[in-house]
C-alpha positions as CSV (number, residue, x, y, z in Angstrom):
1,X,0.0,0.0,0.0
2,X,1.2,3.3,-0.9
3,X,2.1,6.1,2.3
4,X,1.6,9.4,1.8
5,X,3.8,9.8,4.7
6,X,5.5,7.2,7.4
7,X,6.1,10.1,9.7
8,X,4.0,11.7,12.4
9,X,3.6,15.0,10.4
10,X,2.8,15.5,6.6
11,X,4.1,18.8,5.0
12,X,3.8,19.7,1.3
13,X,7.1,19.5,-0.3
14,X,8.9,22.5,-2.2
15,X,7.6,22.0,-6.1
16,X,7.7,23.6,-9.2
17,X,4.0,25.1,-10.1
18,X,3.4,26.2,-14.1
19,X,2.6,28.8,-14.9
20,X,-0.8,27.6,-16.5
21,X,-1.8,25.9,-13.0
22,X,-0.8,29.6,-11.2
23,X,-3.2,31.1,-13.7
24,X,-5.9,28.7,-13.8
25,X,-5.7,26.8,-10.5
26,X,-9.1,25.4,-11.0
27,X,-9.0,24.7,-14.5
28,X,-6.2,22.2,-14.0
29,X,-6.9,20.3,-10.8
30,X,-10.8,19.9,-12.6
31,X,-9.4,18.2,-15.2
32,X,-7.2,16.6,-13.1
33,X,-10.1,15.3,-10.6
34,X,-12.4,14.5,-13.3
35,X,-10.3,11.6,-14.9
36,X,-9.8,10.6,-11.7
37,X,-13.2,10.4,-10.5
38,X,-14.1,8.5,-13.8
39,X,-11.1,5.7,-12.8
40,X,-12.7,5.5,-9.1
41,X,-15.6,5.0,-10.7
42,X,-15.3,2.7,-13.5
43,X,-12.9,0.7,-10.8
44,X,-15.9,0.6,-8.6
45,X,-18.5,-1.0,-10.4
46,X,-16.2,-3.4,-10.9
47,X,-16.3,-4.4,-7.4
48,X,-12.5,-3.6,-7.5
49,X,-12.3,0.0,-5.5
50,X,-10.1,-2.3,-2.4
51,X,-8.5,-0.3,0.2
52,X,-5.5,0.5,-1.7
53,X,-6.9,1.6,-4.7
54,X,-8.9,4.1,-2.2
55,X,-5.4,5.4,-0.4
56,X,-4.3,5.4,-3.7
57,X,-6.6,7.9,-5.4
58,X,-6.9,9.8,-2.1
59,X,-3.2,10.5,-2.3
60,X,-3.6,11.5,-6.2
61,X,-6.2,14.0,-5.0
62,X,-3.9,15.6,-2.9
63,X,-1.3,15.6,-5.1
64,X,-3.3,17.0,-7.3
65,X,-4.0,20.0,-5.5
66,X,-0.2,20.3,-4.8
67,X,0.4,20.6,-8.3
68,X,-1.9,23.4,-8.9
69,X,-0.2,25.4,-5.4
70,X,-2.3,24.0,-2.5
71,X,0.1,23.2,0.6
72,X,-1.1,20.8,2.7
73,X,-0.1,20.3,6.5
74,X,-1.2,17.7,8.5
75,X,0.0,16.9,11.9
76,X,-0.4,13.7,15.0
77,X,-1.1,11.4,12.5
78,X,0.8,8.7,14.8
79,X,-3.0,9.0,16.6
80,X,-4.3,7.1,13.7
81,X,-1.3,5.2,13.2
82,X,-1.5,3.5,16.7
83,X,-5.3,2.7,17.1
84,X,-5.9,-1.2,18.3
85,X,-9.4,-1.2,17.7
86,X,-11.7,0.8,14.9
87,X,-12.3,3.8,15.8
88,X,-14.7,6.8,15.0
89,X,-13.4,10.1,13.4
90,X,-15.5,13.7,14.3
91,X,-14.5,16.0,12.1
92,X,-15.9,19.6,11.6
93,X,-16.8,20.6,7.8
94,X,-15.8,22.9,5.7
95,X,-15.6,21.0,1.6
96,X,-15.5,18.5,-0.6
97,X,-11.8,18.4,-0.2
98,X,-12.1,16.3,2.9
99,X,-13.9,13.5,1.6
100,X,-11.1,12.9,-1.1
101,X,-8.6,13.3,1.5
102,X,-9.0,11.7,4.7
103,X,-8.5,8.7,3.4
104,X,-5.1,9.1,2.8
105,X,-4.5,8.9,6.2
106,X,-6.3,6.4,7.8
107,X,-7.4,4.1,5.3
108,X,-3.5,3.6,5.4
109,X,-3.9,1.9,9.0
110,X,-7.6,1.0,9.1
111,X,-10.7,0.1,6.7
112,X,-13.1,3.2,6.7
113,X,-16.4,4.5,5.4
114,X,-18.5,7.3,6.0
115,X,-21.8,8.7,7.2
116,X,-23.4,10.7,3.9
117,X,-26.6,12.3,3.5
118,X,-28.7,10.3,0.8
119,X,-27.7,13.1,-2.2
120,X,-24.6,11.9,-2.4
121,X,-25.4,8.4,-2.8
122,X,-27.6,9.6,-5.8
123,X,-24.6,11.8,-7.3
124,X,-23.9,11.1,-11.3
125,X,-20.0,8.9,-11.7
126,X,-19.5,9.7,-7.7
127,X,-21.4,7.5,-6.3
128,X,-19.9,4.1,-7.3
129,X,-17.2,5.5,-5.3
130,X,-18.9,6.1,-2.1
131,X,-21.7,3.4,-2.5
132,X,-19.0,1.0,-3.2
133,X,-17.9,2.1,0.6
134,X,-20.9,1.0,2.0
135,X,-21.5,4.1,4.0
136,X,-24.0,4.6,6.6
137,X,-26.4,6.8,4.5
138,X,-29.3,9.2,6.3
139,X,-31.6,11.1,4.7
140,X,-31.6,14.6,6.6
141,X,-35.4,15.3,6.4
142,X,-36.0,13.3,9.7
143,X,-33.9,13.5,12.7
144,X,-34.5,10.8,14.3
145,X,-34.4,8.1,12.0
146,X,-31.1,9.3,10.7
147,X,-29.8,9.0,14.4
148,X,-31.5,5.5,15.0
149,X,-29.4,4.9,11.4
150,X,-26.3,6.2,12.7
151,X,-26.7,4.0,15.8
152,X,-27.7,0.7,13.9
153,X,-25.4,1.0,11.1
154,X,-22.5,2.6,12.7
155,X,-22.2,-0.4,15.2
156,X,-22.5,-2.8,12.5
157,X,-19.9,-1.3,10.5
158,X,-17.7,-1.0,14.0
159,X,-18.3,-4.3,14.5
160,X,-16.9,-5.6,11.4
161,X,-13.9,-3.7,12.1
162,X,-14.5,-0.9,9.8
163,X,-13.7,3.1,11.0
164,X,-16.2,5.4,10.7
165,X,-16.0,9.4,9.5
166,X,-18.9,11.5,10.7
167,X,-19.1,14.9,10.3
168,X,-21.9,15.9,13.1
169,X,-22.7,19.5,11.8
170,X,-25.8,20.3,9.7
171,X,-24.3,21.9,6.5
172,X,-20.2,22.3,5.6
173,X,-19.7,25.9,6.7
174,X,-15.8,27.5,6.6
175,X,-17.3,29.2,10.3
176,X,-17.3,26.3,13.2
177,X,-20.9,26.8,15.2
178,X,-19.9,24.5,18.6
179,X,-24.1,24.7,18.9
180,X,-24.2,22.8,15.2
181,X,-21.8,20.3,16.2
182,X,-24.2,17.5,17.8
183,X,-23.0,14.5,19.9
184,X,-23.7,11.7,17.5
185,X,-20.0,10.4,17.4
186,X,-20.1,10.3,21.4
187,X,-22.9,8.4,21.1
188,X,-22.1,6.0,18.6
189,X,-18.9,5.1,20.6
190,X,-20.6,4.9,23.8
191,X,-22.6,2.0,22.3
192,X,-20.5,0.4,20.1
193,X,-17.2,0.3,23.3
194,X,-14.9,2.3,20.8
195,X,-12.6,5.1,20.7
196,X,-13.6,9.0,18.9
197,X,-10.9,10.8,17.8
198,X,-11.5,14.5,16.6
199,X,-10.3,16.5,13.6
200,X,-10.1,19.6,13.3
201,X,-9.8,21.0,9.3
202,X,-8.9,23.7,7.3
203,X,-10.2,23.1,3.6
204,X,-11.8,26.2,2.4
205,X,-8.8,26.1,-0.5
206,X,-11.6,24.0,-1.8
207,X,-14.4,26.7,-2.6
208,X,-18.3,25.6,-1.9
209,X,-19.4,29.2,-3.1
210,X,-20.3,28.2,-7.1
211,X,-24.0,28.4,-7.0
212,X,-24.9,26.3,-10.0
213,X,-22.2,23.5,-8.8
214,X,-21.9,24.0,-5.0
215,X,-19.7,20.9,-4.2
216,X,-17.2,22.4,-6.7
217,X,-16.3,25.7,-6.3
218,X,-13.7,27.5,-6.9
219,X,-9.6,26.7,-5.5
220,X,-7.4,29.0,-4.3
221,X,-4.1,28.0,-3.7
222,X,-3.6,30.8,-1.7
223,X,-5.6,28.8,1.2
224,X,-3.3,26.2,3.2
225,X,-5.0,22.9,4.1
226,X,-4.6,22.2,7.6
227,X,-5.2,18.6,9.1
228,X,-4.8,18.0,12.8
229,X,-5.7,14.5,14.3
230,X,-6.7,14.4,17.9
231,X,-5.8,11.7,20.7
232,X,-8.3,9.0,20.8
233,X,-11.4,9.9,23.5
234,X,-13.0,6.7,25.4
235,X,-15.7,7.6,26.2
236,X,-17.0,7.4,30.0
237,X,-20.6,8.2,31.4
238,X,-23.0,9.8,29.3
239,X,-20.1,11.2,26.9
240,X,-20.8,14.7,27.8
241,X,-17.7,15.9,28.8
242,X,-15.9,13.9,26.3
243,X,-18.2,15.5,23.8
244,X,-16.9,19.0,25.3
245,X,-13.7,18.1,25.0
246,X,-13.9,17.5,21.3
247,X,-15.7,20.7,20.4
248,X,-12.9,22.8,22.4
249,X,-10.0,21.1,20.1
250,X,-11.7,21.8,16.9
251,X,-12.2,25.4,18.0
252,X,-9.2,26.3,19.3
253,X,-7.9,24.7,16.7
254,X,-9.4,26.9,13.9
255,X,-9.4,29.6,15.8
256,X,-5.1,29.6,16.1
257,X,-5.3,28.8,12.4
258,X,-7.0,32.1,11.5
């Protein structure tokens, strides 16, 4: 399996950008993204997207975006490296970008899918990719049978040793709302006896402004992606100060990355 890194940090390298990709930074990685989406796709109904295809074409997403001037930094991924059990991942939500990325972290170590609302699972070429994931899919027009989803799915997928990515906030938004961040992923691991380990992002390099194509707006390289893994969280009692704890990292997280 390919590494994007062995270490405990990840830092873009120094690299030649063209002067095309300085000029049309979107242009290019498009392009770029678009064959590979069609790969991932075509690979998928196959019944051939395997973990290392997926680390694979997560990594050529981020280099991708390297070519084009996007820096990426991400940091404690020995966190990820060092689990013993599967694990769930809280993340706050800010683009697309994170969706290609993650993986190339910890689907390096550990077998992971995601919790998508039910769009994305209908999305044109995209979703042999994350169908082929068998995500935990809710429909976000009733809230409580996508939490009794979460619950039921999640532990399934937990118990067949597969990590679980769940961003808990209502809408991607580059501002982090601690009051839109609900304790699902406490929750989940409470019932399922499994570690939570937050991440706090930085990945409004990848636009969501486009109004005709919202999940594809525009780059600017100008932006640093930032990536910080927490420590695992076990969760104890009724997860409410674990839940806390989580929210506090992803904020002071973004807010010293301002």
């Amino acid at each position: 399996m390919e590494y994007l890194t062995t270490e405990n940090y990840y830092k873009s390298p120094m690299r030649r950008i063209s002067w095309f990709a300085r000029k049309c930074p979107s242009l290019v990685y498009y392009l770029k993204l678009m064959r590979l989406v069609l790969w991932g796709s075509r690979t998928a109904r196959k019944g051939e997207f395997t973990a290392d295809q997926r680390v694979w074409g997560s990594i050529a997403v981020i280099r991708s975006l390297e070519s084009v001037g996007v820096d990426f930094e991400m940091e404690n991924i020995d966190a990820v490296r060092n689990l013993e059990s599967p694990c769930i991942f809280v993340s706050n939500h800010m683009s697309t970008l994170e969706t290609f990325a993650l993986s190339s972290v910890i689907e390096t170590h550990r077998e992971m899918t995601f919790v998508i609302k039910a769009s994305l699972a209908k999305y044109p070429v995209f979703r042999n990719i994350m169908l082929s994931r068998d995500p935990v899919v809710v429909g976000r027009e009733n809230p409580r049978e996508d939490f009794e989803a979460i619950l039921k799915g999640g532990k399934d997928r937990l118990n067949r040793g597969i990590s679980i990515v769940i961003f808990p906030q209502n809408t991607r938004s580059v501002d982090f709302d601690p009051k839109e961040f609900n304790s699902i992923g406490v929750k989940l691991a409470r019932r399922a006896g499994v570690p939570v380990i937050p991440v706090a992002l930085k990945t409004d390099a990848w636009g969501t402004t486009d109004r005709f194509v919202k999940d594809f707006g525009r780059i600017d390289p100008r932006k640093p992606v930032k990536i910080y893994f927490g420590d695992p969280v076990h969760v104890q009692g009724n997860g409410k100060s674990e839940h806390e704890t989580m929210v506090r990292f992803i904020a002071d997280k973004l807010r010293m990355w301002q």
